[in-house]
GURO-442961 format. One record per residue (C-alpha): residue in three letters; x, y, z. Coordinates in nm, 2 decimals, always signed. Example, Ala and Ser with C-alpha at 12.3 -4.5 7.8 and 13.67 -1.06 7.14 Angstrom:
<recs>
<rec r="ala" c1="+1.23" c2="-0.45" c3="+0.78"/>
<rec r="ser" c1="+1.37" c2="-0.11" c3="+0.71"/>
</recs>
This chain:
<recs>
<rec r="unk" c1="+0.00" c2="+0.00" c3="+0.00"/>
<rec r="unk" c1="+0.14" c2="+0.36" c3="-0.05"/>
<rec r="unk" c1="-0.06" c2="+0.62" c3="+0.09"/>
<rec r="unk" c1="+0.26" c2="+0.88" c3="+0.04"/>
<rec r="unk" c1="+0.17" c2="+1.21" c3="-0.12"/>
<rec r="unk" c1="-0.18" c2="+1.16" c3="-0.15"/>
<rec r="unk" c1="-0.46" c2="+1.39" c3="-0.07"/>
<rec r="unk" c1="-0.53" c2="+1.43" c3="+0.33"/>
<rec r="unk" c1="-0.88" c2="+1.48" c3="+0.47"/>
<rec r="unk" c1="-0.94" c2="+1.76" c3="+0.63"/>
<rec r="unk" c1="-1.24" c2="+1.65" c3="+0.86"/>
<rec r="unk" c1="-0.98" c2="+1.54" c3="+1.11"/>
<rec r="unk" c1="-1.04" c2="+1.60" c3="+1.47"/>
<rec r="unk" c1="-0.75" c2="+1.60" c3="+1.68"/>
<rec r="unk" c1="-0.81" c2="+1.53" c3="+2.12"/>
<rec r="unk" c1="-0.48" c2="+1.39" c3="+2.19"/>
<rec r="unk" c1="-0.36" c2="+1.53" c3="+2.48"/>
<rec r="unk" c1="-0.67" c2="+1.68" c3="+2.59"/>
<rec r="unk" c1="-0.62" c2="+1.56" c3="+2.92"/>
<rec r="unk" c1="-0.87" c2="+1.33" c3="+3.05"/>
<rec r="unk" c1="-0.60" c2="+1.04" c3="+3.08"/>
<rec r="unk" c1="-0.48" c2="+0.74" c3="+3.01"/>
<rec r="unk" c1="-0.59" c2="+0.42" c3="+3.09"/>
<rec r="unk" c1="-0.38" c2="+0.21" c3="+3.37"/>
<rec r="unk" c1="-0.30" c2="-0.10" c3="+3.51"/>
<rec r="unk" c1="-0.30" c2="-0.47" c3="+3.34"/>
<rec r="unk" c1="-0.07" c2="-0.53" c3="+3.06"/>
<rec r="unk" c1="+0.03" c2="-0.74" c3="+2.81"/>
<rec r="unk" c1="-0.27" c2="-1.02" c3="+2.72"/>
<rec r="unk" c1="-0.49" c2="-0.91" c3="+3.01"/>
<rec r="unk" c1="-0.45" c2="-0.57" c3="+2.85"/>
<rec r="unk" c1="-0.52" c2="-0.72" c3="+2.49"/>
<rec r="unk" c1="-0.84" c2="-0.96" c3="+2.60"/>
<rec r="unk" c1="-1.00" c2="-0.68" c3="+2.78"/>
<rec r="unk" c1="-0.97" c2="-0.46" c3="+2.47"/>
<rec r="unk" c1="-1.09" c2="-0.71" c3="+2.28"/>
<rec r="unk" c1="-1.40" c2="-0.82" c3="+2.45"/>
<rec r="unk" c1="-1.47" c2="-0.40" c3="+2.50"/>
<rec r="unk" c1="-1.46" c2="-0.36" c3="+2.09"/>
<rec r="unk" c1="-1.66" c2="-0.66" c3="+2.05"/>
<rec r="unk" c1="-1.95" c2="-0.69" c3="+2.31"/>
<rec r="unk" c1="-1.96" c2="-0.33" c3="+2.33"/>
<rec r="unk" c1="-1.90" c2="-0.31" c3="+2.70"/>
<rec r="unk" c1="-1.71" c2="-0.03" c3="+2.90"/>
<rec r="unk" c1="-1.45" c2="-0.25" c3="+3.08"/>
<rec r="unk" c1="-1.22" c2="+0.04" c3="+3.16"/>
<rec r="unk" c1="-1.26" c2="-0.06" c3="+3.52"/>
<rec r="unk" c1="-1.06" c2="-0.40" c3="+3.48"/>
<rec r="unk" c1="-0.72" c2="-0.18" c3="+3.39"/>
<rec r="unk" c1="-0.64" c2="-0.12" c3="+3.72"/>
<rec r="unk" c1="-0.71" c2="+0.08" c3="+4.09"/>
<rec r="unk" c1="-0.77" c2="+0.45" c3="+3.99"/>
<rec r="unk" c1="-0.90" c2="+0.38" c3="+3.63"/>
<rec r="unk" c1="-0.71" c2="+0.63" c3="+3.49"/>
<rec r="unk" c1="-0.37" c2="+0.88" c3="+3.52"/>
<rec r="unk" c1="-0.35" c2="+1.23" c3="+3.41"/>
<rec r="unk" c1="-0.24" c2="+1.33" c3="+3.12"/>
<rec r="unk" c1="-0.15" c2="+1.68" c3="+2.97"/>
<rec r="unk" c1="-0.36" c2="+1.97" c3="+3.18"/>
<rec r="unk" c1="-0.41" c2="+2.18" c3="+2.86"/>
<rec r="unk" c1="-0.66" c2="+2.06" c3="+2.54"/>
<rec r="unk" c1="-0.42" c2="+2.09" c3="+2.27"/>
<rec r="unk" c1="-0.69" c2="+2.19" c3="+1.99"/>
<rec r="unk" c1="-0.78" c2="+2.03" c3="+1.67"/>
<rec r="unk" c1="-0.51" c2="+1.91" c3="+1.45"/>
<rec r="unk" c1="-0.23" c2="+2.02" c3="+1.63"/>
<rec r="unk" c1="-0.02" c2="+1.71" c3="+1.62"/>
<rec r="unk" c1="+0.10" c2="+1.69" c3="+1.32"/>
<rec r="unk" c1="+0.25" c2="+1.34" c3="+1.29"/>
<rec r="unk" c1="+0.28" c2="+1.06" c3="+1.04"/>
<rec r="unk" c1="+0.02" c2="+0.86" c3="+1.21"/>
<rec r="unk" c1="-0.20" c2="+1.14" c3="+1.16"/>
<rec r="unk" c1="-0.13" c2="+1.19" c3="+0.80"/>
<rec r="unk" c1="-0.16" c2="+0.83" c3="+0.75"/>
<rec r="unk" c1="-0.55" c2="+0.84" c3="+0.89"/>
<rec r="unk" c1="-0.63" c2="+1.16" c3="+0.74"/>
<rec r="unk" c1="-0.51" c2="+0.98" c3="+0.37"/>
<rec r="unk" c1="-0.72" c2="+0.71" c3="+0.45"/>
<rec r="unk" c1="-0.99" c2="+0.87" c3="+0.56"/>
<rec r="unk" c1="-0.95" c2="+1.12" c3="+0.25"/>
<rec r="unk" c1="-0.97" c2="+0.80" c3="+0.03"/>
<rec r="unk" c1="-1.32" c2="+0.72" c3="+0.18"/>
<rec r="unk" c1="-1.45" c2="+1.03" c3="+0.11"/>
<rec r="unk" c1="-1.31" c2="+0.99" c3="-0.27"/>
<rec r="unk" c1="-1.47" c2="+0.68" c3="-0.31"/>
<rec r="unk" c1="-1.78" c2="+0.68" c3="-0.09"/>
<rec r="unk" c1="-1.89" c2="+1.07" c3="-0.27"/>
<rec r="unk" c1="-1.93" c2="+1.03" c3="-0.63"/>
<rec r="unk" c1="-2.10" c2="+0.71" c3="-0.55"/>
<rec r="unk" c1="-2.39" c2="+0.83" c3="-0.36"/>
<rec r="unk" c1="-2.41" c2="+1.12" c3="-0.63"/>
<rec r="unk" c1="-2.39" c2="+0.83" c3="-0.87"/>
<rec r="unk" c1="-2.74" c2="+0.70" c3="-0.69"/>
<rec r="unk" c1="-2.85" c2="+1.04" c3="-0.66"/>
<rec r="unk" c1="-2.77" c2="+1.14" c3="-0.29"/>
<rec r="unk" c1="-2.57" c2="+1.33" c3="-0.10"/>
<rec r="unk" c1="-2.30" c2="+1.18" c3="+0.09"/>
<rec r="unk" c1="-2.23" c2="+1.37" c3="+0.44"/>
<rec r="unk" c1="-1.80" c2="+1.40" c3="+0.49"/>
<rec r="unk" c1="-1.81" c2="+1.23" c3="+0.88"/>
<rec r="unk" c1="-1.54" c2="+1.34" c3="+1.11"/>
<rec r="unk" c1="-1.29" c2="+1.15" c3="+1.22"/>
<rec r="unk" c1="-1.19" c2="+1.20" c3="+1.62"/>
<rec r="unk" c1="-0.80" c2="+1.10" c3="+1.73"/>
<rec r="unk" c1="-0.79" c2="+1.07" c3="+2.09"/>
<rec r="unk" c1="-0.58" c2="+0.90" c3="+2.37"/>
<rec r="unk" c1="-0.73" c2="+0.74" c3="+2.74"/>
<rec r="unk" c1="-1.07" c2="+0.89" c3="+2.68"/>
<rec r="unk" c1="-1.27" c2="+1.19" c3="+2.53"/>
<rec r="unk" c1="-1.64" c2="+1.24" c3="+2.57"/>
<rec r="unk" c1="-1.85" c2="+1.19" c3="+2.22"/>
<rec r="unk" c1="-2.23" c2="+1.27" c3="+2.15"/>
<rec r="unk" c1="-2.25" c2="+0.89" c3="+2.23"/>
<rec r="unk" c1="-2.09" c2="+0.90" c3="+2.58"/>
<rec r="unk" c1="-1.77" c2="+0.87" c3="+2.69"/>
<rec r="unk" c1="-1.53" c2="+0.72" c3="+2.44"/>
<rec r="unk" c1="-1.30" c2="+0.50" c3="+2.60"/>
<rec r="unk" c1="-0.98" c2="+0.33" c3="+2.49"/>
<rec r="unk" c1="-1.12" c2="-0.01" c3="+2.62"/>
<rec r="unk" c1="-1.41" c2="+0.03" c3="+2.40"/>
<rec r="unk" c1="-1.20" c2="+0.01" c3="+2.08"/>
<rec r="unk" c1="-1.25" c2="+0.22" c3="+1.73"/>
<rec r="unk" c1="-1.63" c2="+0.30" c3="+1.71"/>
<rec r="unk" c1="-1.88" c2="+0.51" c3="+1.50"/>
<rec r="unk" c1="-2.10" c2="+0.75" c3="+1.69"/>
<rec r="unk" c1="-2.44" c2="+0.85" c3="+1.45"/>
<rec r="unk" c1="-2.51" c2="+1.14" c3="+1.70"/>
<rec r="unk" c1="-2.24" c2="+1.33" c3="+1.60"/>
<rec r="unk" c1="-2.13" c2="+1.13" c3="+1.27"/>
<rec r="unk" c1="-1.71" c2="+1.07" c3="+1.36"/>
<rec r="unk" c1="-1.53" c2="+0.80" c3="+1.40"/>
<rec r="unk" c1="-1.33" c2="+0.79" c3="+1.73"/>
<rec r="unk" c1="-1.01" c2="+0.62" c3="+1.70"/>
<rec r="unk" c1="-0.75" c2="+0.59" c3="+1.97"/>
<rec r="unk" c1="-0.43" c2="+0.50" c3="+1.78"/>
<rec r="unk" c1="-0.28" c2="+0.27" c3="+2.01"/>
<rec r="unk" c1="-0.54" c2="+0.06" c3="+1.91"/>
<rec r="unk" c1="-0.32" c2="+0.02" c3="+1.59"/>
<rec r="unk" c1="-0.02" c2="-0.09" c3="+1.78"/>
<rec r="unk" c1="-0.23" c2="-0.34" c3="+1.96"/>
<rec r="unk" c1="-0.29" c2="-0.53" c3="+1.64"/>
<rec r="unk" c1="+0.07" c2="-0.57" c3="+1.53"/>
<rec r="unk" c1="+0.25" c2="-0.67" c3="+1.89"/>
<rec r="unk" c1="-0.11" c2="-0.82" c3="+2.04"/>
<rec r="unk" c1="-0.35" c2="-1.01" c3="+1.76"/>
<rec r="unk" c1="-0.08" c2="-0.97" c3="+1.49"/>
<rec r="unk" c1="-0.23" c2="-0.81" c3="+1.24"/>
<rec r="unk" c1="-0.01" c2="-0.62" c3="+1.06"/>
<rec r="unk" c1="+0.06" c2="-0.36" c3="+0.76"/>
<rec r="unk" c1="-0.07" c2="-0.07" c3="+0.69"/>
<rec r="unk" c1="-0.37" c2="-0.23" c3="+0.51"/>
<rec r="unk" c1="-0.48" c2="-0.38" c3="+0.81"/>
<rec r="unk" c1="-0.51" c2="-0.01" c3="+1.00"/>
<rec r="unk" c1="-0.72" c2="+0.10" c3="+0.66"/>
<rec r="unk" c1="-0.94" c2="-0.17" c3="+0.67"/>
<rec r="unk" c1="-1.04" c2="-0.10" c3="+1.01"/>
<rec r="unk" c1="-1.06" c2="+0.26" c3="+0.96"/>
<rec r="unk" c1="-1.30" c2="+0.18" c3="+0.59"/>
<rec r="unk" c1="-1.49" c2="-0.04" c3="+0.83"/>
<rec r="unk" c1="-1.60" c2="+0.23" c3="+1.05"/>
<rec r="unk" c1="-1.66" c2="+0.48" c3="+0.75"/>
<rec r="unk" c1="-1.88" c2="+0.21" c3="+0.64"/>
<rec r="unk" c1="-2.08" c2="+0.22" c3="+0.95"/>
<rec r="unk" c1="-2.07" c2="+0.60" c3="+0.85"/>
<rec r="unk" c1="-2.26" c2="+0.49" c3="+0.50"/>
<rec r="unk" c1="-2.51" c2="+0.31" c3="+0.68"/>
<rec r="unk" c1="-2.64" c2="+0.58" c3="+0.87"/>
<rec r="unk" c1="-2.63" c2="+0.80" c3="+0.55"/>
<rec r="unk" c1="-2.87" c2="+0.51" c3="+0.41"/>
<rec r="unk" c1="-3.12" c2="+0.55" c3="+0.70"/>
<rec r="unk" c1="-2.99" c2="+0.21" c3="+0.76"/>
<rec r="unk" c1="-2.85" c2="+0.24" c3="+1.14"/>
<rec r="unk" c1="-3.16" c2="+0.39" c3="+1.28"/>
<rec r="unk" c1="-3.40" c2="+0.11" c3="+1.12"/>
<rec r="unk" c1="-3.18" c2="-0.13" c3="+1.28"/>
<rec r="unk" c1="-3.12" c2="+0.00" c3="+1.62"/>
<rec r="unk" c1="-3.56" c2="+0.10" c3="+1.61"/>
<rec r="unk" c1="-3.58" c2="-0.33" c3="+1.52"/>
<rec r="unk" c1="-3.30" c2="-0.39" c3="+1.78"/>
<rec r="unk" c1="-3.47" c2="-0.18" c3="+2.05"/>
<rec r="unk" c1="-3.81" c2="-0.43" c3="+2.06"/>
<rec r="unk" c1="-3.64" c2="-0.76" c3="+1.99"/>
<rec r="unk" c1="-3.49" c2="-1.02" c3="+2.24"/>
<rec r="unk" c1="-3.14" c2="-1.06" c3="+2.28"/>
<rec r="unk" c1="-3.08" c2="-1.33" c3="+2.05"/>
<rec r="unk" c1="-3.20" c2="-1.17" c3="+1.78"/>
<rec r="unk" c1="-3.09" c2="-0.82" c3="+1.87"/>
<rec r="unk" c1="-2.72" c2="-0.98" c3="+1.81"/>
<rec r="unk" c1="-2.84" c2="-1.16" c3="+1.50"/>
<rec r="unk" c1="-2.93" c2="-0.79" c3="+1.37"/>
<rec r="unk" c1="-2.57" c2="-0.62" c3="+1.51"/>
<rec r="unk" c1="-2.38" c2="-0.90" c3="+1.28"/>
<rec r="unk" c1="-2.60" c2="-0.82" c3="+0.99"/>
<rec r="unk" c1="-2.45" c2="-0.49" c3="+1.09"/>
<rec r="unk" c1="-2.14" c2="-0.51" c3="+1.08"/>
<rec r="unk" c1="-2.12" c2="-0.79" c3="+0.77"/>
<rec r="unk" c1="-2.25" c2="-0.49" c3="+0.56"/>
<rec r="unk" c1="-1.93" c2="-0.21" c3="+0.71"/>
<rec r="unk" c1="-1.71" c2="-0.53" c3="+0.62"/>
<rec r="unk" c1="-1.83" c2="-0.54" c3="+0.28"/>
<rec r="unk" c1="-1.88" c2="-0.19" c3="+0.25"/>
<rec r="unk" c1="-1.49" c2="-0.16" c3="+0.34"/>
<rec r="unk" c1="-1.42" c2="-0.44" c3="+0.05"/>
<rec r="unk" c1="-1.63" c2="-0.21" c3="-0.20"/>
<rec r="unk" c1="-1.38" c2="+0.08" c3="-0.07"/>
<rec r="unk" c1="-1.05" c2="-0.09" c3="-0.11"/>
<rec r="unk" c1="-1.19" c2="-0.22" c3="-0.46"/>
<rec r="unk" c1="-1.22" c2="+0.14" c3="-0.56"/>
<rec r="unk" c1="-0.92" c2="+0.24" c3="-0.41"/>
<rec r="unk" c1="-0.65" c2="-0.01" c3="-0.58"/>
<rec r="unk" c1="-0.51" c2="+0.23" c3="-0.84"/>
<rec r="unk" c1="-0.48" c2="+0.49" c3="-0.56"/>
<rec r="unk" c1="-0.31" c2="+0.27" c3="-0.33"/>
<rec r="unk" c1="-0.14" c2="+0.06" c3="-0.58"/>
<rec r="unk" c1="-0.27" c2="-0.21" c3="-0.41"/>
<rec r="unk" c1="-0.11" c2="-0.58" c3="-0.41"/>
<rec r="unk" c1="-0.21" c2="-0.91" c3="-0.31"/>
<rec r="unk" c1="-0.05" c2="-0.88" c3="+0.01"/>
<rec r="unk" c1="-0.27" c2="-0.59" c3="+0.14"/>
<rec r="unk" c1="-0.58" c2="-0.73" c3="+0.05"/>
<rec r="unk" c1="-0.44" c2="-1.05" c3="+0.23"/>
<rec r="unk" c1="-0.35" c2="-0.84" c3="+0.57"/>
<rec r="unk" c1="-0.70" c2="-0.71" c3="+0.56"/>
<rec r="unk" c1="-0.83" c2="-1.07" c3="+0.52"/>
<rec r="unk" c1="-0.62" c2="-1.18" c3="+0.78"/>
<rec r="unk" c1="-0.75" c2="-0.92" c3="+1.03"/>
<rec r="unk" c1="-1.10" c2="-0.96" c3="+0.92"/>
<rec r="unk" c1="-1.04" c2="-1.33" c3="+1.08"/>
<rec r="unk" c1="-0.82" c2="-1.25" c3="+1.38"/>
<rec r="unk" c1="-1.11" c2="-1.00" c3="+1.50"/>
<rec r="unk" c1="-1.42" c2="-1.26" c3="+1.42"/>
<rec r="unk" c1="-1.63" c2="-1.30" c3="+1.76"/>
<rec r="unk" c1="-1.54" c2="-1.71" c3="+1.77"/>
<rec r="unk" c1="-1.15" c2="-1.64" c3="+1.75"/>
<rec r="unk" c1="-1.21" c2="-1.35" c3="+2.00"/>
<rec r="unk" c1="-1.41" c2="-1.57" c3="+2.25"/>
<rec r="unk" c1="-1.18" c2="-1.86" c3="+2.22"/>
<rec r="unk" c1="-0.89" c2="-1.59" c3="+2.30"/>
<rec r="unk" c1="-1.02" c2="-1.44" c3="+2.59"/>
<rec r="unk" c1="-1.29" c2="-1.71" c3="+2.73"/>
<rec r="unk" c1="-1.16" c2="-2.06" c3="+2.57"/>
<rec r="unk" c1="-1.49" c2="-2.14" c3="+2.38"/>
<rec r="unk" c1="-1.76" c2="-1.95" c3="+2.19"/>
<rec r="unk" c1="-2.13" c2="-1.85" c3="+2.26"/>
<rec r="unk" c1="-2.24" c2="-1.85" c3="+1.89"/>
<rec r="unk" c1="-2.56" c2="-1.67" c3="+2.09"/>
<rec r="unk" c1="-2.39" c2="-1.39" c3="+2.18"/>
<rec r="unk" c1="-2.20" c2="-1.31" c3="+1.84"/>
<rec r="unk" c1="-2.25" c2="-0.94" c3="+1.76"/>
<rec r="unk" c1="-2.02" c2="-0.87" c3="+1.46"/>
<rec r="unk" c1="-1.94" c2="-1.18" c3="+1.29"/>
<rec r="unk" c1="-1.75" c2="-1.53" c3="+1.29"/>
<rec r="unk" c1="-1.40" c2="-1.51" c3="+1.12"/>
<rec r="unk" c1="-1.53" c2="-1.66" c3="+0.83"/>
<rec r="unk" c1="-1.83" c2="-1.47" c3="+0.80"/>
<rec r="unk" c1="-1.60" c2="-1.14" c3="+0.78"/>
<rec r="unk" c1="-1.38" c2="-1.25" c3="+0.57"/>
<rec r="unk" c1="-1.64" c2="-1.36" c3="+0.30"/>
<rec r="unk" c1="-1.80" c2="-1.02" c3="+0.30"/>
<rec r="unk" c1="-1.48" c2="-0.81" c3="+0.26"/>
<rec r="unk" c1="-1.40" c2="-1.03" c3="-0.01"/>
<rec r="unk" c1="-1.75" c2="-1.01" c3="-0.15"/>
<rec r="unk" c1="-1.72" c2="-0.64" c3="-0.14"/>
<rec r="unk" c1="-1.36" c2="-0.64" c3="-0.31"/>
<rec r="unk" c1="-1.39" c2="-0.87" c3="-0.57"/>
<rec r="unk" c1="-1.75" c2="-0.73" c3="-0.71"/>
<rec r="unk" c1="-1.68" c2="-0.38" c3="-0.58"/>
<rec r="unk" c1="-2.05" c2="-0.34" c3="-0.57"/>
<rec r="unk" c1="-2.25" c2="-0.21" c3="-0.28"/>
<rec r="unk" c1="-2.56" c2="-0.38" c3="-0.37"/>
<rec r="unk" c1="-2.42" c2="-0.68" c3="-0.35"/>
<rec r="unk" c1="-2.39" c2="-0.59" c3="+0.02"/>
<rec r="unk" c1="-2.72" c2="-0.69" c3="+0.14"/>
<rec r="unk" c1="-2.70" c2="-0.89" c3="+0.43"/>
<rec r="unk" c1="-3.05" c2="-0.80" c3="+0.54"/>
<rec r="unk" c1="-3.04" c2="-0.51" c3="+0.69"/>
<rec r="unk" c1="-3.26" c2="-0.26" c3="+0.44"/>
</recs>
C-alpha cells in the first residue's frame, strides 16, 4: 500500500492530549483480552485496567489538528480515500454523501454517544457522525493479535466509514428501532448483519481504491487476515476458551472475511445486502 503524497482529509479531529487520561494497570494479554471483549461486546471494561481507572495526562486541550504526525497523516489519507470513493457514488445514486469526522484521541474523550474510552475500541458515533479512534489501538494489532501492515489499519478505519454509509442510508436507525423491541438473541443476530454490511462496505472501498493505493495481493491478504483475527469465535476462544455462537455481535471469522472479499472482488454495494434494508 502507498498512501505517500496523497490527498489528506481535512475533517480530522485531533483530542490527543486533551487531558482526560490514560488508561492504567493490566498489561500485556490481560490488556489485549479486555480490549478485545470491549470492541466486540460493546462493554465499557475500563474498570478492569487497574485501581484508579485512569492517570492524568497533559492539563491543557491541545486543539484540533495540532499534532502533526505521520500517524495522523496516515489516517487523514485514509480517511481522504473514503470520502473519494464513498462521494461520487452516492451522487452516482442520486444522494448526497455527508463527509463524517474523524476523532484522534488517547485514554478517553467524551463523544455525542458517551464517553469514548480506549477499552471500547474504534467506534462510530451516529449522533455526531465521527469515528473515534485511539491510535494505540493500531499498535495493539501488530504486537497483540498480529495483524499487521498498513492495510490492516485501513481496513479498520474503511470499516467504521462504512458504518458512517449506513447511517447516510437510514440504515442504522431502522436497525437500532428493530433492535430496540427484539430479544437478545435476535438483537445480536441484527448487530452481525451490521457489521457484515461495514465489512463489505470496506471491501467495496478498497476495490475502488487499488489504483490509488497501488494495491497488491499482500494488502488485500493483511485485511483478510485481520477480518479473521477479529471474528467473535477467535475473539471468544482468546479471551474465554470457547464460543457462545448466541452472543455473536459482529461476525464469525469466516463470516468477515467472506464479505470483505465479496465487497472487493465485485466492488459493488448492492451486493452488500446482508438483510439489513
Amino acid at each position: 500500500m502507498r498512501w505517500q503524497g496523497r490527498r489528506e482529509s481535512s475533517n480530522i479531529e485531533d483530542r490527543r492530549g486533551r487531558g482526560m487520561g490514560r488508561t492504567a494497570g493490566v498489561g500485556g494479554i490481560g490488556m489485549v483480552i479486555v480490549l478485545l471483549v470491549g470492541i466486540f461486546f460493546g462493554v465499557d471494561l475500563s474498570p478492569l485496567l487497574g485501581p484508579g481507572g485512569v492517570v492524568p495526562t497533559d492539563s491543557a486541550p491541545s486543539g484540533p489538528n495540532v499534532v502533526d504526525d505521520e500517524q495522523e497523516r496516515f489516517v487523514a489519507v485514509v480517511l481522504g480515500q473514503t470520502e473519494d470513493v464513498w462521494k461520487p457514488r452516492f451522487q452516482a445514486a442520486g444522494m448526497q454523501y455527508s463527509e463524517p469526522k474523524l476523532v484522534l484521541f488517547n485514554g478517553q474523550v467524551p463523544s455525542a454517544c458517551g464517553l469514548a474510552q480506549s477499552a471500547m475500541g474504534p467506534f462510530y458515533c451516529p449522533n455526531d457522525q465521527a469515528v473515534y479512534l485511539d491510535m494505540d489501538f493500531f499498535r495493539v494489532m501488530e504486537e497483540q493479535l498480529g495483524s499487521r501492515g498498513d492495510f490492516a489499519k485501513a481496513y479498520v478505519i474503511a470499516h467504521e466509514v462504512g458504518h458512517h454509509v449506513q447511517d447516510e442510508q437510514g440504515i442504522l436507525e431502522r436497525m437500532n428501532a428493530m433492535r430496540a423491541r427484539s430479544s437478545e438473541r435476535q438483537s445480536n443476530e441484527y448487530s452481525v448483519r451490521v457489521e457484515l454490511q461495514a465489512d463489505c462496505y470496506a471491501g467495496v472501498w478498497a476495490h475502488d481504491s487499488q489504483e490509488a493505493f497501488q494495491l497488491t495481493d499482500a494488502d488485500i491478504r493483511s485485511a483478510l487476515d485481520t477480518a479473521a483475527r477479529i471474528g467473535d469465535d477467535a475473539l471468544q476462544r482468546a479471551s474465554q476458551g470457547y464460543v457462545v455462537p448466541d452472543s455473536f455481535t459482529h461476525g464469525t471469522s469466516q463470516q468477515r472475511q467472506e464479505w470483505f472479499y465479496r465487497g472487493f472482488s465485485s466492488g459493488d454495494d448492492a451486493q452488500c445486502e446482508t438483510g439489513v434494508r
